[in-house]
C-alpha positions, 0 to 999 in steps of 0.5 A: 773708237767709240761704240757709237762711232763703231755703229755710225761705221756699220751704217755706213759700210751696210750702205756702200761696204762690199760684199754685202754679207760682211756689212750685214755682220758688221750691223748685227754686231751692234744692233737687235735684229729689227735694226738690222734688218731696217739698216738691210733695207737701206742698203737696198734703197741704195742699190735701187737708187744706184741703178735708177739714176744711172739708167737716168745717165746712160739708157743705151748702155742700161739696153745694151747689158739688159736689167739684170746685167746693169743692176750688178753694174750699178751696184759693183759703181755704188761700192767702187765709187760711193756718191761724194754729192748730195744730188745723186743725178751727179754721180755716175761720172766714173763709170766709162771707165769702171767699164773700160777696167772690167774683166766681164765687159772685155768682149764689149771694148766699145761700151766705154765709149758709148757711155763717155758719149751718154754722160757728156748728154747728160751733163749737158741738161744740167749746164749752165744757160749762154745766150747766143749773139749771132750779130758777132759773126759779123767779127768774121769778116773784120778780125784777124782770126788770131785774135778771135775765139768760137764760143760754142754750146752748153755742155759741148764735148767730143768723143773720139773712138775706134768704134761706130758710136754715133751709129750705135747710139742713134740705132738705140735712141732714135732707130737711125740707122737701124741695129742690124746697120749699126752691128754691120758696121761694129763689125767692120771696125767702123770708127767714128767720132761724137760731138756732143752739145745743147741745142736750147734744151735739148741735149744733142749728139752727131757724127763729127766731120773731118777735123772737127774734133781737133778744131772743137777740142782747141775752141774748148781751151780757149784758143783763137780761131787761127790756132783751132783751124791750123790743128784741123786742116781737114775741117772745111770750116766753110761748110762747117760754119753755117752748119754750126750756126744753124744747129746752135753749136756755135753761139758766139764769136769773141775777140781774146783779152789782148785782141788786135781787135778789128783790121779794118780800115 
């Protein structure tokens, strides 16, 4: 390796190497002090970058552990999993489950969760625009369901979890319920499930209703509204219709490829 491949390596490992003082070592090594200690100060710049825009990511979880706590977060992700992207606001993707392997955060088993909830809100801001066409509803009343498929919001997802994370991030976020609720039903062993999606602009999140998750996660396949509902019995889809259509979660209703296409007469 050549002596400049050696230095361009030592910049590298000062910006994402740990622990940090090998790094330092490594860049002493083939520069004068003053080059070190600017090659330091990029080292901070990152860890500094690393905290903002995953605080950027995930405001519960950064409130959750208090800025100390998440600045050490932020640097241990930095190390573990180094931006591969030139827009860091994309990276951050990993760190449900960075949480869910550390050993520091076993006592809080319900963080991982949470912050699977705040990165689907936060790619939601960054999806892809779809237009509504509600005048498609009226394909409901005409089609065979098998031959239909719900076609659902930008950044649409769903979190399953053991815990009462819908009640955890709206007591951070909007103060319903309260956190003397939300800790009342942690401890009871509350679990609740997440649908996340846009709604114009705005990133949104709620409770799920009985077999939503099931039915969502089969629509997000890509499969027809027969085969959705046959894996949610519990939806009362009803009532959960004119909810989605209001709420914008659902945008459009869509014949497959190979529809049978309109059954009536």
């Amino acid at each position: 390796m050549s002596n400049l491949a050696r230095q361009q390596q030592a910049l590298l490992d000062a910006l994402l190497a740990w622990p940090p003082k090998n790094a330092i070592k490594n860049i002493a090594a083939y520069a004068i002090d003053s080059r070190a200690r600017g090659l330091k100060a990029y080292q901070t710049h990152g860890h500094m970058l690393a905290q903002r825009a995953l605080q950027a990511a995930y405001p519960v979880v950064a409130q959750m552990l208090g800025e100390e706590s998440f600045a050490d977060l932020a640097r241990a992700l930095w190390h573990a999993q180094p931006p591969v992207r030139g827009d860091i606001a994309c990276w951050g993707s990993g760190l449900p489950a960075f949480l869910q392997t550390s050993e520091q955060l076993q006592d809080e088993p319900y963080l991982p969760d949470v912050a699977r909830v705040e990165w689907g809100l936060h790619q939601c801001a960054g999806a892809s625009d779809r237009a509504a066409d509600l005048s498609t509803l009226a394909l409901l009343t005409t089609d065979d369901p098998a031959s239909l498929t719900l076609v659902l919001a930008p950044g649409c997802a769903v979190v399953r979890s053991a815990w009462p994370i819908a009640s955890i991030l709206g007591a951070h976020l909007d103060g319903q319920p309260s956190l003397q609720e939300a800790g009342a039903q942690l401890r009871a062993g509350v679990a609740q499930d997440v649908v996340v999606w846009r709604a114009g602009l705005k990133p949104r999140f709620r409770l799920a209703v009985d077999g939503e998750v099931g039915a969502v996660m089969a629509l997000l396949r890509g499969e027809s509204l027969d085969q959705a509902l046959s894996l949610a019995p519990q939806l009362d889809f009803a009532l959960w219709l004119p909810m989605a259509v209001q709420s914008g979660l659902l945008v459009s209703v869509q014949v497959l490829p190979g529809g049978l296409g309109s059954t009536a007469a």
